[in-house]
N, C-alpha and C positions, 0 to 999 in steps of 0.2 A: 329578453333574458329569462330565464327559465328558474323556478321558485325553486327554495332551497330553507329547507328548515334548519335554524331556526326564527328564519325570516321569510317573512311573506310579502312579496310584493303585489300592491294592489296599483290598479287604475286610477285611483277618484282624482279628477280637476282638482289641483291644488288651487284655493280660493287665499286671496292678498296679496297684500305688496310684498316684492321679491326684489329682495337685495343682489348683487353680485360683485364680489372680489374677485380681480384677476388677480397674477401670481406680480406681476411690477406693481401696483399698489398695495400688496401686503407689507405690512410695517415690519415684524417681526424677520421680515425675510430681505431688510433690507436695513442694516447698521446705521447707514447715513443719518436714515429717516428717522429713526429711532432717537440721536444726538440732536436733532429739528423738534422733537416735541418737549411740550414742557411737563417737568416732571412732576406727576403727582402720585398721590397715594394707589390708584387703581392701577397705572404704568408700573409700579414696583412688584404688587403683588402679581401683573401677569409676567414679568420678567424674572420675579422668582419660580412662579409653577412653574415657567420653560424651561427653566435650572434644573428645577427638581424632578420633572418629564425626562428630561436630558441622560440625569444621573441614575433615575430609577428604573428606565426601560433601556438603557445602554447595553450593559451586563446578559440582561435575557436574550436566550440562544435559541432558547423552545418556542416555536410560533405562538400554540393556543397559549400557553402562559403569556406569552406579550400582549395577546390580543387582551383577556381579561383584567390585567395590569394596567393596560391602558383606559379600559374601560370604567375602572375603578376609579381612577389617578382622574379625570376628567371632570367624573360626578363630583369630583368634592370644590370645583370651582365654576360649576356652567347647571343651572338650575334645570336640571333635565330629568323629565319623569322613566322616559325609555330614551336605549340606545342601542346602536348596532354598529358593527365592523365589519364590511364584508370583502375578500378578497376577489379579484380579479383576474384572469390570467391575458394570454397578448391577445385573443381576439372578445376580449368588452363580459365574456360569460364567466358568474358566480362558480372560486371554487370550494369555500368555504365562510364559514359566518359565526360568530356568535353574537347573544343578545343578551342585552341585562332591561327587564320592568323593574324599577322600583319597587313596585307594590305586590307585583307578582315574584319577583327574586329573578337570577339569573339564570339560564337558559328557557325561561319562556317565550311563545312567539311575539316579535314585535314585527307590526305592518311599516313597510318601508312605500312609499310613493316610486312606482317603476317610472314618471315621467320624470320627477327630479336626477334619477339615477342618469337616466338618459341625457337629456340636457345639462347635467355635468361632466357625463363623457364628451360630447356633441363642444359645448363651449371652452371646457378645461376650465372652469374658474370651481370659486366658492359660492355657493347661496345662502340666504337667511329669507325663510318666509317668514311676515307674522300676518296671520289673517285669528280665525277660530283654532289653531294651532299655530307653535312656535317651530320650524323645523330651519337644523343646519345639517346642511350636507356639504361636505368638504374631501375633495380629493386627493388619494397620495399618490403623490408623483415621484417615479426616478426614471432620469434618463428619458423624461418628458413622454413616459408612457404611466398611464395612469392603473397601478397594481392594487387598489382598493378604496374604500370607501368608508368615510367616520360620517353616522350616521344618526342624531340627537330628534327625540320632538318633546315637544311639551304641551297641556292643553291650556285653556284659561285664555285668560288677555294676550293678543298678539305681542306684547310687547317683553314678553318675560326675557327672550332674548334679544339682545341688541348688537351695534354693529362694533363693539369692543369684542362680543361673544364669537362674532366672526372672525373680526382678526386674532382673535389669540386662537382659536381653534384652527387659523391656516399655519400659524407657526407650529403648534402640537403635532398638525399632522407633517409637516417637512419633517421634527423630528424623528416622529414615529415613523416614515418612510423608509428610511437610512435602516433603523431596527429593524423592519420587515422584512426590506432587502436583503440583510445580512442572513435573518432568521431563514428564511425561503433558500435561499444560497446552501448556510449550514444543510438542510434538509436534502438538498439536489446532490450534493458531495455524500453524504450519509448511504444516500440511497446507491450511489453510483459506488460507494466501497462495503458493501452489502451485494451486489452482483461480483464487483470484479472478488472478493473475497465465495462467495460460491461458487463461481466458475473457477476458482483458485484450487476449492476444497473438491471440485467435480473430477473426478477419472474419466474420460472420455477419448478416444480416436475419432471423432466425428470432426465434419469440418463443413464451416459456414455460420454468417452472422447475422442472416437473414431474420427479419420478424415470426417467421415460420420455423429455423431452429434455435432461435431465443426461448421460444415457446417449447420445445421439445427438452435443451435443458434443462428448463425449469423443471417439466415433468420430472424429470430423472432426478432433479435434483429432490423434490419432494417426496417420491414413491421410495427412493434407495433407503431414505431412514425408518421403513416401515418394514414390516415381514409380509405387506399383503401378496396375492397372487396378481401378476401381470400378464392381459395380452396385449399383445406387439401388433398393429397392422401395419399392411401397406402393400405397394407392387413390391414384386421382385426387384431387387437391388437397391432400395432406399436405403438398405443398411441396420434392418431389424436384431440382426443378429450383436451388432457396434454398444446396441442400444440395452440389450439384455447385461452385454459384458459391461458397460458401463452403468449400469443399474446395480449389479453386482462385486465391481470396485468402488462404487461411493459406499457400499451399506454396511452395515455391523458383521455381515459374512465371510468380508472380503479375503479374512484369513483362511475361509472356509476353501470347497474344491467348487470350480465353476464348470459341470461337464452337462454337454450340449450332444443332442442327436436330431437327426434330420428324420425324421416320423415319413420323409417321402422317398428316401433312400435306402431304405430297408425292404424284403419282403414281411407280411405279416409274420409269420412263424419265427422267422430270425428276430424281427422288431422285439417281441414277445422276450425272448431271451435277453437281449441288448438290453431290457428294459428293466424285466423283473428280475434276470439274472434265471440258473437252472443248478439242480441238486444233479451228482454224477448218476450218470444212468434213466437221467429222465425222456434222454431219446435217444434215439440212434447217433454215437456219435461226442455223445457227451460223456465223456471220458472223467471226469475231472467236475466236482464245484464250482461254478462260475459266480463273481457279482456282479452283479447289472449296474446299472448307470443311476438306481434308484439310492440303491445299497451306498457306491462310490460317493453319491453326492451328499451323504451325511452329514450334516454342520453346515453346508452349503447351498449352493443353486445349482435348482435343475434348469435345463434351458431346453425343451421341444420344439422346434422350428419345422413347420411348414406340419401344423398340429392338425390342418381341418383335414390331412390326408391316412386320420388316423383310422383302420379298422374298426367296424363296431364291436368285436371283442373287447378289443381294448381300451375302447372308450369306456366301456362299463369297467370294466379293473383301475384303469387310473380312476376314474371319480369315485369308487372306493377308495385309494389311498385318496385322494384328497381331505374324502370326508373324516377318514380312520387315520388315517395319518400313518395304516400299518401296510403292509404286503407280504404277499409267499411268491419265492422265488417258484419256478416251472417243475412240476416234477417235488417239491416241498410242501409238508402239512403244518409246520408254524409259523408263527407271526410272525413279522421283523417289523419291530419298528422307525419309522424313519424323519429325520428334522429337517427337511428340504423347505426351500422358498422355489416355489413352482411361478417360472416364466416362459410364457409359448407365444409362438408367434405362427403367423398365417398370410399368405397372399390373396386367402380367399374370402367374402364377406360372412363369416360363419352366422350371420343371423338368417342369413336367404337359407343355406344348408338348413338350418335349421327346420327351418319353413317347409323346405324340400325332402325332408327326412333321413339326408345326409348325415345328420349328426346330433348327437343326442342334446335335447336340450337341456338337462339338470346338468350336464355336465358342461354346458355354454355357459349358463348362471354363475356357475362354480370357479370359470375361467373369467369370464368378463368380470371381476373383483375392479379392476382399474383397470382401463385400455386407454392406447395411445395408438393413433392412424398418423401412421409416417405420411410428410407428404412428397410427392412425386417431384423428380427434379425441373418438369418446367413450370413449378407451382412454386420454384424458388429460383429465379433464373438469373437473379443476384449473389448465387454460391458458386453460380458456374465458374468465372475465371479464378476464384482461392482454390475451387477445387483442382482446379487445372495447373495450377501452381503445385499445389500438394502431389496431386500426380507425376509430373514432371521430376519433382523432387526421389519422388519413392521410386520413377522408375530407372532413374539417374543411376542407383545406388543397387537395386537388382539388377541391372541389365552390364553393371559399369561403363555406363555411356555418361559423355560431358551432360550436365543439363544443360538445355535449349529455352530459348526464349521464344515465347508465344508469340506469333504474329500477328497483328492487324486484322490481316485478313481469314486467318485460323482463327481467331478469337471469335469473330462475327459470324463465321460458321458454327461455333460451338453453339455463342449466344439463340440461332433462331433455329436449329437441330431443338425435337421435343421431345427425344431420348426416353424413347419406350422402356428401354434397358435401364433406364435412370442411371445412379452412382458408379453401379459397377460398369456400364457402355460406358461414362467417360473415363473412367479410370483404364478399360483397355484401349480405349484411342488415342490415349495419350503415349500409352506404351509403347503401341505399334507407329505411332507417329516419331516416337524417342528411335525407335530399334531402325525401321525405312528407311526415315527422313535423310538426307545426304547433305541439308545446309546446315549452316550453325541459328538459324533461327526453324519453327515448326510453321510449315507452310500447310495451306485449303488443301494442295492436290497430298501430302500426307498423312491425314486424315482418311478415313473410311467412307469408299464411293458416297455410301449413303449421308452421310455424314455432311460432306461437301457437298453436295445438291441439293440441301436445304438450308447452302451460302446463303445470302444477296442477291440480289438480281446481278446480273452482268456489269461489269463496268470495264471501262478501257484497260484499268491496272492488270484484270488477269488475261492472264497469256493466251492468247489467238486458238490452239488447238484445243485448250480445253473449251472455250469459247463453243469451237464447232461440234466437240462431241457428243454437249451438253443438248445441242440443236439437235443432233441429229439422234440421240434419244428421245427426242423431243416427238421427232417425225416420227419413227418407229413406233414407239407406242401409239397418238395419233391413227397411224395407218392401221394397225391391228386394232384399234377397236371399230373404226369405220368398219372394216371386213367381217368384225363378231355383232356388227348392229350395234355397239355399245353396252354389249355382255359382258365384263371384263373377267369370267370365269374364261370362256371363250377365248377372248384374246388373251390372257394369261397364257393360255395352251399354243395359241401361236406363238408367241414367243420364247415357249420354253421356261416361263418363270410362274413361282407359288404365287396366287391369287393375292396373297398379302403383299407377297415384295411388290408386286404390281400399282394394287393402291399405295402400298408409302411411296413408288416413282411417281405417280402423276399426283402424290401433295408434296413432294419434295421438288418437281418440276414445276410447278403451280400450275399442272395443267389445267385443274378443271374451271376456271375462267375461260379457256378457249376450248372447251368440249365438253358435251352433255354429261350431265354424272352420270357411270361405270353402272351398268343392273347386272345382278345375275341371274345365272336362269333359273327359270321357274319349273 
C-alpha cells in the first residue's frame, strides 16, 4: 500500500497480545445477542453512542465532512490519543485519509502500522492490540468488500483499550459504512452529472467515446471558455478543423463570425489578400476594397488550417498582428484594428520546422499558447464502428439511399484496416460502400480493395473467388519482388503500381512473414 498523507504507514513489528473480532461474534451486529446480555450501565451507554453515531452521521452527504464527524463523535467515548480513517477502493490501495493527534490537532501525520492494515484486509475481522501501545483497527465493510479503515492507537499501559472498545467500535464502524457508502455513491453521481452536463453544454460534431476523445472534449471544453490562442495537431483527417469549430461554438464568441482558410490552398500573393484584405488599386486587378478574413473575423474566430504551409512573408505579418493586435490591409497605410481569437491548425510537427528553419520560431511561441494533438484513428479503434454508424447515417440522407446495416464481416475489416486517411477515409468508404453495395446489409467486397485486404485472415464464410484473387495477388507480388531481388522500388515498376501502394499490399496481404522485407535501391 502506498503512503498517503496525512498518514504514514510504517513497518515496525506490532509487539502484544492481539485480539480478533470476526463480524458473527460482534455483539452490536447481532440483536439476539444483545437481548442474551445482561444489562448494565456500560451496555447502555454503548447502545446509546450507536444511536447517536446513527443519528449524527446519517444526514452527511459530504464524504470529508463524515470522515471528521466521525472522527470527532469516536474521541468522546474510546480513550484515544491519535486516530485515523482511511479509504480504500476495490483493489486494497489508499484513496484518501484523514487524521486527528490529540495533542497535535487535526490533520497532523499519524503513523498507521501497514502490517495491521494488511492482515485486516487478509482476515476481514477486527483487532485490538495492547502491548507498549493500545491499537484498534476495525474494518468497513459493504457488500463484504472492505471500502476503509477506522484506525485508533493510544500509548501507556496495554490495557487502556479493551474488548468492549472492540466491540462497540465494530458496530460504529457497520454504521459508518452504510454512510460512506452512500457519501462515495452521492460523489460518483455528482461527478457523472458534471460530465454528462458539459458534454450537454459542449457544441461539437465529433464522434466517439473513447478515452482518447473523452480527453479531447474535455480540451475543448476548457480552452472554449478562454480567449487564448490554439494550435490544432494531427494527421490529415483527424478532424482538426470539427475541433476549431467546436471550440468556437462552446465559447463567449459564438455569436461572433467563425471564418477559416486553408493557408495550403492559396498561392502566396493571393493568401496575402485573402488574409489582409487590399485597398482598390493596390495591384493589378483590384478594382474595388476588399476585407480580408482578418477584418471579417471581427468579434470572432479566425481559424488557419494547415498554418505550417505558411509563407515566411506572412509569417512575419500575422505575428505582428498577433502581438499588435492591428494590421494594413495590401496596398493600405493605416491601422486596423482587430478582436479575433486566433485558432491554427497543422499536419505538420511545426517544432521540427522550426528546427529546420521552415518557420519562424517567435511566431511558434505565439501559436503554441495551448496545443491539442489529435489522435489518429487507429489509436482509437473503439470509435470505429459509432463512427461507421454516423456515416451510414449522413450518407443515407446525402445520397438518399436506405441506410444499411454493417456487417460482420465489414465491420472486422474496418476494425483491423489502420486508416492512414483516418476520419475522413472511413467516412468515404462508407459512402461508396452505401452508393455500390447492391445488398441490404454493407458487405468486405464493398468496401475499398485496400480496405478489404486488411480483412481477417481467410475463412470458409467468404466467398471462393475472392478467396483466389486474394492469392493470386498474393503470387504476383511475391513473384515481382523475387525478379527485382527484393527491391520493392523495382518491383513496384514491374507491376505498374506507386512504391507506396506496393508496401500497404504486402502489409495488408501480411506478406512479409513469408518474404524478406522490400529494400530500395540504393
Amino acid at each position: 500500500m502506498a503512503e498517503s498523507n496525512p498518514v504514514q504507514l510504517i513497518d515496525a513489528p506490532e509487539q502484544g497480545s492481539i485480539s480478533r473480532l470476526r463480524p458473527e461474534d460482534a455483539l452490536y451486529l447481532h440483536p439476539t445477542k444483545i437481548d442474551a446480555l445482561t444489562q448494565t450501565e456500560r451496555l447502555g451507554r454503548d447502545l446509546n453512542f450507536l444511536l447517536k453515531i446513527a443519528t449524527g452521521i446519517g444526514g452527511i452527504r459530504d464524504k470529508e465532512a463524515l470522515e471528521w464527524q466521525l472522527l470527532g463523535m469516536v474521541f468522546e467515548v474510546v480513550p484515544a490519543q491519535r486516530g485515523a480513517l482511511l479509504s480504500f477502493d476495490a483493489a486494497g490501495e489508499p484513496g484518501s485519509a484523514v487524521a486527528w493527534d490529540r495533542v497535535s490537532g487535526p490533520g497532523n501525520t499519524v503513523q498507521v502500522s501497514r502490517k495491521l492494515l494488511e492482515r485486516v484486509f487478509d482476515e476481514r475481522v477486527g483487532l485490538l492490540v495492547r502491548g507498549a501501545n493500545s491499537i484498534l483497527c476495525i474494518p468497513l465493510v459493504v457488500s463484504e468488500k472492505i471500502i476503509g479503515v477506522l484506525y485508533l492507537d493510544a500509548e501507556g499501559s496495554g490495557n487502556v483499550f479493551d474488548e468492549h472498545h472492540l466491540q462497540l467500535l465494530t458496530g460504529v464502524a457497520s454504521i459508518a459504512s452504510l454512510a460512506f457508502d452512500n457519501a462515495q455513491h452521492l460523489e460518483r453521481l455528482q461527478e457523472e452529472n458534471r460530465q454528462l452536463q458539459n458534454e450537454a453544454n459542449l457544441s461539437h460534431e465529433l464522434v466517439g467515446q473513447s478515452p482518447r476523445m473523452r480527453a479531447v472534449y474535455e480540451f475543448i471544453r476548457r480552452v472554449a471558455a478562454t480567449d487564448s490562442t490554439v494550435l490544432i495537431q494531427g494527421e490529415s483527417g483527424t478532424g482538426k478543423e470539427l475541433v476549431a469549430r467546436a471550440i468556437h461554438k462552446s465559447s463567449q464568441r459564438v455569436d461572433g463570425p467563425m471564418v477559416a482558410i486553408n493557408c495550403a490552398a492559396i498561392t502566396e500573393t493571393l493568401l496575402e489578400s485573402e488574409l489582409f484584405g487590399h485597398e482598390k488599386g493596390a495591384f493589378t486587378g483590384a478594382t474595388t476594397q476588399k476585407k480580408g478574413k482578418l477584418e471579417m473575423a471581427n468579434g470572432g474566430t479566425l481559424f488557419l488550417d494547415e498554418i505550417g504551409e505558411l509563407a515566411p512573408a506572412l509569417q512575419a505579418k500575422l505575428l505582428r498582428v498577433l502581438q499588435e493586435r492591428e494590421f494594413e490591409r495590401v496596398g493600405g497605410t493605416r491601422a486596423l484594428k482587430t478582436d479575433i481569437r486566433l485558432l491554427a491548425a497543422t499536419n505538420r510537427t511545426l517544432s521540427q520546422a522550426v528546427e529546420q528553419g521552415q518557420f519562424r520560431r517567435d511566431l511558434y511561441y505565439r501559436l503554441n499558447v495551448v496545443s491539442l494533438t489529435l489522435p489518429p484513428l487507429r489509436d482509437r479503434v473503439d470509435d470505429i464502428p459509432q463512427l461507421a454508424e454516423h456515416f451510414i447515417v449522413k450518407a443515407s440522407r446525402k445520397c438518399g439511399v436506405r441506410p444499411k446495416a454493417l456487417s460482420a464481416e465489414a465491420r472486422a475489416c474496418l476494425l483491423t484496416y489502420d486508416w492512414p486517411g483516418n476520419v475522413r477515409e472511413i467516412e468515404h468508404a462508407i459512402e461508396r460502400a452505401m452508393v455500390l453495395g447492391t445488398s441490404e446489409t454493407i458487405l468486405p467486397e464493398d468496401l475499398p480493395e485496400e480496405i478489404y485486404e486488411a480483412g481477417p485472415s481467410i475463412s470458409p464464410s467468404v466467398p471462393k473467388y475472392q478467396n483466389v484473387i486474394k492469392e493470386q495477388k498474393k503470387q504476383v507480388i511475391q513473384k515481382a519482388l523475387q525478379q527485382s531481388n527484393g527491391n520493392y522500388i523495382e518491383a513496384a515498376k514491374l507491376l505498374g503500381l506507386h512504391p507506396n501502394s506496393l508496401l500497404r499490399l504486402i502489409r495488408n496481404l501480411d506478406l512479409k512473414g513469408s518474404t524478406e522485407l522490400p529494400r530500395a535501391a540504393k
